[in-house]
C-alpha positions in Angstrom: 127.3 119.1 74.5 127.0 119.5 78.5 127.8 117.6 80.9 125.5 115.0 82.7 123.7 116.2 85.6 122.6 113.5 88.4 119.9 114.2 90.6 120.3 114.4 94.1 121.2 110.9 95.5 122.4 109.2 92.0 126.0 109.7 93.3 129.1 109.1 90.9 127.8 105.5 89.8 124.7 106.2 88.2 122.6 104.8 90.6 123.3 101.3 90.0 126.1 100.9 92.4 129.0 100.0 89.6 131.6 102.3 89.6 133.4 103.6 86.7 136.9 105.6 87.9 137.4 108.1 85.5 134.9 107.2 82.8 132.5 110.8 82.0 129.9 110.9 79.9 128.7 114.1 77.6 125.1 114.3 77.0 124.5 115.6 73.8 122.3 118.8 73.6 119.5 117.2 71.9 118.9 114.8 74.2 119.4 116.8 77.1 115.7 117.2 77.2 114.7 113.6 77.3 111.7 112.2 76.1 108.2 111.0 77.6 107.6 106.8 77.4 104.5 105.1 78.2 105.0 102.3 76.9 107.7 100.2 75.9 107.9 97.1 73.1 110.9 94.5 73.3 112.3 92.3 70.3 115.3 90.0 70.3 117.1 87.7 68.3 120.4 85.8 69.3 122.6 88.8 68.7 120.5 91.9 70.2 117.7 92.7 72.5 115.7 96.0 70.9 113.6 97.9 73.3 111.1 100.7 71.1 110.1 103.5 73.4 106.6 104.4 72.8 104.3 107.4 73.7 100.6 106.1 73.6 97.7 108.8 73.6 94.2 109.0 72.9 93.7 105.6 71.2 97.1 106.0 69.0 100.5 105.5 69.9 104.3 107.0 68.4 107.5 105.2 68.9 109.9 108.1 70.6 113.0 106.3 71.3 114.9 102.7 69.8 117.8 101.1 72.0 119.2 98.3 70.7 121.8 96.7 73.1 124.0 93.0 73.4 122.0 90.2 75.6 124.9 90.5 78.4 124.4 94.1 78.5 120.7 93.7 78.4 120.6 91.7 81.9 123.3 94.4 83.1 120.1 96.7 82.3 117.6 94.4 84.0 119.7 94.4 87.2 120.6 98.0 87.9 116.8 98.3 87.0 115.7 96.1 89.5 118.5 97.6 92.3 116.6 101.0 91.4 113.4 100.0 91.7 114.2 98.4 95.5 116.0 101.7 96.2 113.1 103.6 94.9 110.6 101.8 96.9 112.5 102.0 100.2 113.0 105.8 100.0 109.2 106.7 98.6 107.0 103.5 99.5 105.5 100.6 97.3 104.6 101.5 93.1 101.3 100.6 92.2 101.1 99.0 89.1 98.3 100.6 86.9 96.4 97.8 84.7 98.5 97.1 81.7 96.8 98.3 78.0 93.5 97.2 77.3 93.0 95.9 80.9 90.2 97.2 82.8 90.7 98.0 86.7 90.1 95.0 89.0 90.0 92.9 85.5 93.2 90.7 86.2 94.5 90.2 89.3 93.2 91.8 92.9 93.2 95.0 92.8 94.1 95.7 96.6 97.9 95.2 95.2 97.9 97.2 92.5 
């Protein structure tokens, strides 16, 4: 196991802005690496929101990664994803949305905002 590395900026919190005194995390060698998502397919029931990671390519597609996680985490998720995004957006300018799958350019939507 090694320890977690944060890029530049993350600071001790993650990048979320909560602050955990003394709790360290160990990343586990074979996930050091990461994997590569371009796509993503939620489920959820009462209990558990499951979110399957998916690498699409060439007309097929290969789930890489499952988390499952509790509906109070889950909007913990949605809001420290949300804080990013804002924090990403101020520091490297506006994301442009690409169409979603199966959508061709200018199809939905204007495409000025994409």
């Amino acid at each position: 196991m090694t320890g977690v590395e944060r890029p530049a900026g993350m600071g001790g919190d993650g990048g979320n802005g909560h602050k955990h005194p003394g709790l360290k995390f160990r990343m586990p060698e074979r996930l050091a690496a990461g994997v590569y998502a371009n796509s993503l397919v939620v489920h959820h029931n009462p209990g558990e929101f499951v979110m399957d990671w998916a690498l699409l390519a060439g007309g097929a597609g290969e789930i890489v990664a499952r988390v499952i996680t509790s509906p109070g985490h889950m909007k913990r998720v949605l809001a420290a994803l949300e804080e990013n995004v804002e924090r990403y957006e101020a520091q490297f300018g506006p994301i442009k949305t690409p169409p979603a799958l199966g959508e061709q350019e200018g199809e939905v939507g204007d495409a000025g905002d994409r």
